[in-house]
C-alpha positions in Angstrom: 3.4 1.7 -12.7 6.1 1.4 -9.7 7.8 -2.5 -10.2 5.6 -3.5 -12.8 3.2 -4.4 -10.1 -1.1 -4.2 -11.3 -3.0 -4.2 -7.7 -5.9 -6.9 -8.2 -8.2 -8.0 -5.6 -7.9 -11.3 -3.8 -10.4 -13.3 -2.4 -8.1 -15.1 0.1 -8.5 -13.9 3.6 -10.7 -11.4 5.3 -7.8 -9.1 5.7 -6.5 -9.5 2.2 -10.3 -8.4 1.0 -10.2 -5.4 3.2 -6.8 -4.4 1.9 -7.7 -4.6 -1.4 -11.0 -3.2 -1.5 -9.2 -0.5 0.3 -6.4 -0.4 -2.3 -9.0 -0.2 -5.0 -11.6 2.1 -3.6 -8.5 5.0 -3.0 -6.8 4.1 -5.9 -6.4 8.2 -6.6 -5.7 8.9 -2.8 -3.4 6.6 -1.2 -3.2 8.7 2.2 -6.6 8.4 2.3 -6.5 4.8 1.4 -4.0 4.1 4.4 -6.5 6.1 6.7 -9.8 4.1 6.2 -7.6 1.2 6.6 -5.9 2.0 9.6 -9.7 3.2 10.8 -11.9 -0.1 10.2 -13.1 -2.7 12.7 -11.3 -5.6 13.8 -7.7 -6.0 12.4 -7.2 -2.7 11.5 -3.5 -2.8 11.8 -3.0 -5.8 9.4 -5.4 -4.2 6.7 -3.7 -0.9 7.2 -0.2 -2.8 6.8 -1.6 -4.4 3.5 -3.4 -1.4 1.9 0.0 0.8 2.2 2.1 -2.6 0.7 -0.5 -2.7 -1.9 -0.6 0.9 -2.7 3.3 1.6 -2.5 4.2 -1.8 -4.4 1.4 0.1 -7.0 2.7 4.3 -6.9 6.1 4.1 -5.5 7.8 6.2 -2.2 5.8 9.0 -4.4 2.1 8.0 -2.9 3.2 8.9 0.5 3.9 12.3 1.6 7.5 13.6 1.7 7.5 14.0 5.5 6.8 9.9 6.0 8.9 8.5 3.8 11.9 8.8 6.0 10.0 6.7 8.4 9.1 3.9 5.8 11.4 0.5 7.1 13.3 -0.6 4.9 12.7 2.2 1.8 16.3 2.1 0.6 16.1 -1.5 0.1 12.2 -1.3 -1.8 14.3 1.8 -3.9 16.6 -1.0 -5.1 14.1 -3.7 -5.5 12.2 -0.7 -7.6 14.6 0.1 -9.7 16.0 -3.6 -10.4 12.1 -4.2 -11.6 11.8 -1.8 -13.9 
């Protein structure tokens, strides 16, 4: 488990529902996760942005595919967090 962190859904906003039944439902296949996110009606871009946070906080830089995570913001500074939380 990547920092400790157990995804749970939340029933706190419309987008935080969609991001986690997202999360949940692509547990096994984050990329395909990120894609039904980044692919639903309305505010796709924030569901997408919380299904990746949810499913990297869960599996780590290694649930993305080696090509993108150069492009992830901010990954050297996640690496650290990760490391400090385990």
């Amino acid at each position: 488990m990547a920092c400790g962190v157990q995804v749970r859904a939340a029933a706190v906003t419309t987008r935080d529902d969609a991001g986690s039944h997202d999360t949940l439902r692509h547990a096994d296949d984050p990329v395909g996760g990120l894609a039904r996110a980044a692919s639903t009606s309305g505010d796709s871009d924030s569901i997408a942005c919380l299904t990746g946070a949810f499913l990297g906080a869960r599996y780590g830089m290694s649930a993305w595919p080696a090509d993108w995570q150069h492009r992830i913001e901010y990954a050297d500074q996640l690496a650290t967090l990760a490391t400090a939380w385990d």
